[in-house]
N, C-alpha and C positions, 0 to 999 in steps of 0.2 A: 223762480228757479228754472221754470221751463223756458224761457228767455235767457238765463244763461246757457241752458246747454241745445237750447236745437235753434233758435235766432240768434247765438252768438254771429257776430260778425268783426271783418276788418278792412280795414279802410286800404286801398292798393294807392301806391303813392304814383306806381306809373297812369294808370288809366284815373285814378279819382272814384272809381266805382265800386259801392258797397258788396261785398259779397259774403255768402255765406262762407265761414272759417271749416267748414266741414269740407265743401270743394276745393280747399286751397289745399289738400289731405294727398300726398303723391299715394296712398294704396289706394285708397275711397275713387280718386278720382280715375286712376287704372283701372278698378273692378268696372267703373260704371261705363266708361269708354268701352269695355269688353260688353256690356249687357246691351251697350245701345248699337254696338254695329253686330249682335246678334240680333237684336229685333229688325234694324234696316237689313237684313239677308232675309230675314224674315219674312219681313213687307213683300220685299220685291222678287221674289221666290229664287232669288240667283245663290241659295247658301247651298255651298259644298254638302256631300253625304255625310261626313262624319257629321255635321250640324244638323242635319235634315232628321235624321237617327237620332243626335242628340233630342232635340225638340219631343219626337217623339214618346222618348224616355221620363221628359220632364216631369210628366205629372208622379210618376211614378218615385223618383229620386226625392221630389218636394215631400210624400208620402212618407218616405224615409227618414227624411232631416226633421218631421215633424216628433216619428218616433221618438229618434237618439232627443229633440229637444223635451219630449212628454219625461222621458227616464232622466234627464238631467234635472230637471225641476223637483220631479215627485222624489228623487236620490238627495238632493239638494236639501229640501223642506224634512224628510226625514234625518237627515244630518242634525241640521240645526235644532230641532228639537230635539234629540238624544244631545247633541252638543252641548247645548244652555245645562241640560241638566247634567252630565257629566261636568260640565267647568265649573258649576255652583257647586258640588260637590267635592273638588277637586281643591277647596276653598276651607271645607269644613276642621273645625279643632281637632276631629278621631282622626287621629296618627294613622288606623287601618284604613278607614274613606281613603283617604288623602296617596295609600302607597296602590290602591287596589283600584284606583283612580288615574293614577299613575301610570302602572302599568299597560289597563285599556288605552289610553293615549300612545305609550311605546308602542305597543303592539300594532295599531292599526294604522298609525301615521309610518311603521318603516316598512309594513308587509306591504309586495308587490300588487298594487291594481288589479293586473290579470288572475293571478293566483285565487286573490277573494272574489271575484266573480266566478271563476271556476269552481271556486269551495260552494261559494256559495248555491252555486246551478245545478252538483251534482249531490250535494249532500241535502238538500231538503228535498222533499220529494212532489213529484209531478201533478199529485192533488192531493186536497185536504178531507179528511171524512170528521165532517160533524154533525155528530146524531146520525139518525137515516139519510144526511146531504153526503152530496159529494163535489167539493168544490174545486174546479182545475186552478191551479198554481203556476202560471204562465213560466216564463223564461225568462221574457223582458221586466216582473214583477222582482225574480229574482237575484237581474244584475241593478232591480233599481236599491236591493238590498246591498249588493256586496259592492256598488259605488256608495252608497250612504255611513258603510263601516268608516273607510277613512273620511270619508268627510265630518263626519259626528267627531272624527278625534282632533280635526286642525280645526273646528269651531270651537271646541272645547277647552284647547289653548288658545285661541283667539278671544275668547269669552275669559279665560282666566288673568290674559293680559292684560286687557282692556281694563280689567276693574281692579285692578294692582297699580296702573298706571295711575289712578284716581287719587290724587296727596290726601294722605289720612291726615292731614288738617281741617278738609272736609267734613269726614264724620266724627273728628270733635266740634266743630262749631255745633255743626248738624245735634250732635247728644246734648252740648249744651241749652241749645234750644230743646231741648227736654222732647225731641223726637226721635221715635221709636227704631229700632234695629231694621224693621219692614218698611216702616213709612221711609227711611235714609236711602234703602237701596231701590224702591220705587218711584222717589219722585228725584231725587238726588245724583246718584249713583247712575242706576239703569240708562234714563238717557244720554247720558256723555257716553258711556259704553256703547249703546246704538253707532255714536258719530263718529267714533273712533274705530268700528268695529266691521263699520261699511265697507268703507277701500277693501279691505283683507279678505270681509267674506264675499266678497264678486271677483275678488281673483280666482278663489277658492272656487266658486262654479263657473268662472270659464275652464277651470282645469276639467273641473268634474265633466263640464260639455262635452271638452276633444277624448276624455277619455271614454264617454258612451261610444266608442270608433271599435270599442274591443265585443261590445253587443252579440257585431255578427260571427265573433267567433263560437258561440254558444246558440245559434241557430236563430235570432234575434232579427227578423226583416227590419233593418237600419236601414241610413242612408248608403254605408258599405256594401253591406248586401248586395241594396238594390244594382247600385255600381257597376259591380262582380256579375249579378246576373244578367246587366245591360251589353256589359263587355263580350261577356259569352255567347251571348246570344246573337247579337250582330257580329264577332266574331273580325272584326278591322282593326286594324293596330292605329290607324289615328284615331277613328273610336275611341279603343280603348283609352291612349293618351289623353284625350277631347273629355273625357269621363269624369277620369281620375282630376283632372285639371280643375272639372267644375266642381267634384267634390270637396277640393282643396278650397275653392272659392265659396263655396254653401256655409264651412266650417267656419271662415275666415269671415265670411257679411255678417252670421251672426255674433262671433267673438270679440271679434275687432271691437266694435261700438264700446262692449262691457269696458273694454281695457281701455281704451278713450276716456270715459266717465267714469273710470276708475282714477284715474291719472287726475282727472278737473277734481274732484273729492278728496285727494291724497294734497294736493295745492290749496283747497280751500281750507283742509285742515289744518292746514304749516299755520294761518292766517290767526285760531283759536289759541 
């Protein structure tokens, strides 16, 4: 697999020269023409001030994009497991499961992103007292909560499609081989749902990614933030633009890739 997606290649009929199908890429290969004639400015000290600024900023923005990416993961991983278990549930014979089920999916997949990050950052509170402890309750902890709300509810219909999708022709063979309800959806079941279930859930956290962009509006030092405070601070309008630009491109190095290997995974599927 790792040969089909990072040594994929393709054969150019004008020059005959193998090259990698990633460079043949009009964004991939834009960004990266931007990164290498910032480093030759670089090298040869001849790069304008807004770049010169930029640079110095860099470590700082990278610091940032690393945050928004820690909240996208940790928002992401707690999705999915509230998810799996909301859509197993959501599954169950009790008509109540099944409406009360229901509902938590309506409610968190049409409530606005900003909204439950907001609910979330002002309504729980700033530390937690257990026992004689007292333990602080970050910000960025709490929009890894109110990004994780909708995400737990499009896993959970993701999870519930996936294994709806599965012909109960299946688990009659499966029962006629005198195999158990558990051992069906473990060894049977479960994995096709994985394969099926991939494509959907990496769309779902490149979404979840651009949306950790709402972080800093909750006091959250992101990759915004830092932006905002670079902007300010050097106080240059091509700065400012040169900023904004790269922030666009930070968002964009890391997303792009998922939605690539999204796309090769949604093809390989067609295949099964």
């Amino acid at each position: 697999m790792a040969n089909d997606l990072v040594l994929l290649t393709r054969r150019s009929g004008a020059t005959g020269l193998w090259l990698p199908a990633v460079l043949r890429d009009p964004w991939l290969a834009l960004l990266l023409a931007l990164v290498a004639l910032n480093l030759a400015w670089a090298a040869t000290g001849t790069a304008p001030a807004a770049v010169q600024a930029l640079w110095h900023w860099w470590p700082a923005l990278l610091r940032g994009l690393a945050m928004n990416i820690q909240i996208s993961v940790l928002a992401m991983a707690l999705g999915t497991l509230a998810g799996l278990v909301v859509g197993a549930v959501s599954l169950s014979p009790s008509p109540l499961l099944r409406r009360l089920t229901r509902a938590y999916v309506l409610l968190f997949r049409n409530a606005p992103i900003l909204v439950l990050v907001y609910f979330t950052t002002y309504v729980f509170p700033f530390e937690l007292a257990l026992g004689g402890w007292r333990l602080p309750f970050p910000d960025w902890l709490k929009v890894v909560i109110g990004l994780g709300l909708p995400a737990s509810a499009n896993v959970a219909e993701i999870f519930r499609g996936a294994i709806q999708s599965i012909p109960s022709a299946q688990w009659e063979a499966a029962q006629s081989l005198a195999f158990r309800r558990a051992q069906i959806f473990r060894m049977i079941v479960l994995p096709q749902c994985l394969r099926r279930m991939l494509p959907s859930w990496m769309n779902l956290y490149a979404s979840i990614t651009m949306s950790t962009s709402l972080a800093s509006l909750v006091g959250v030092h992101d990759l915004v933030d830092a932006a905002t405070v670079a902007s300010n601070t050097v106080s240059r309008t091509d700065f400012t633009i040169l900023v904004y630009f790269t922030l666009l491109a930070l968002f964009f190095a890391y997303c792009y890739p998922i939605a690539r290997w999204t796309r090769y995974l949604e093809r390989r599927h067609e295949h099964y």
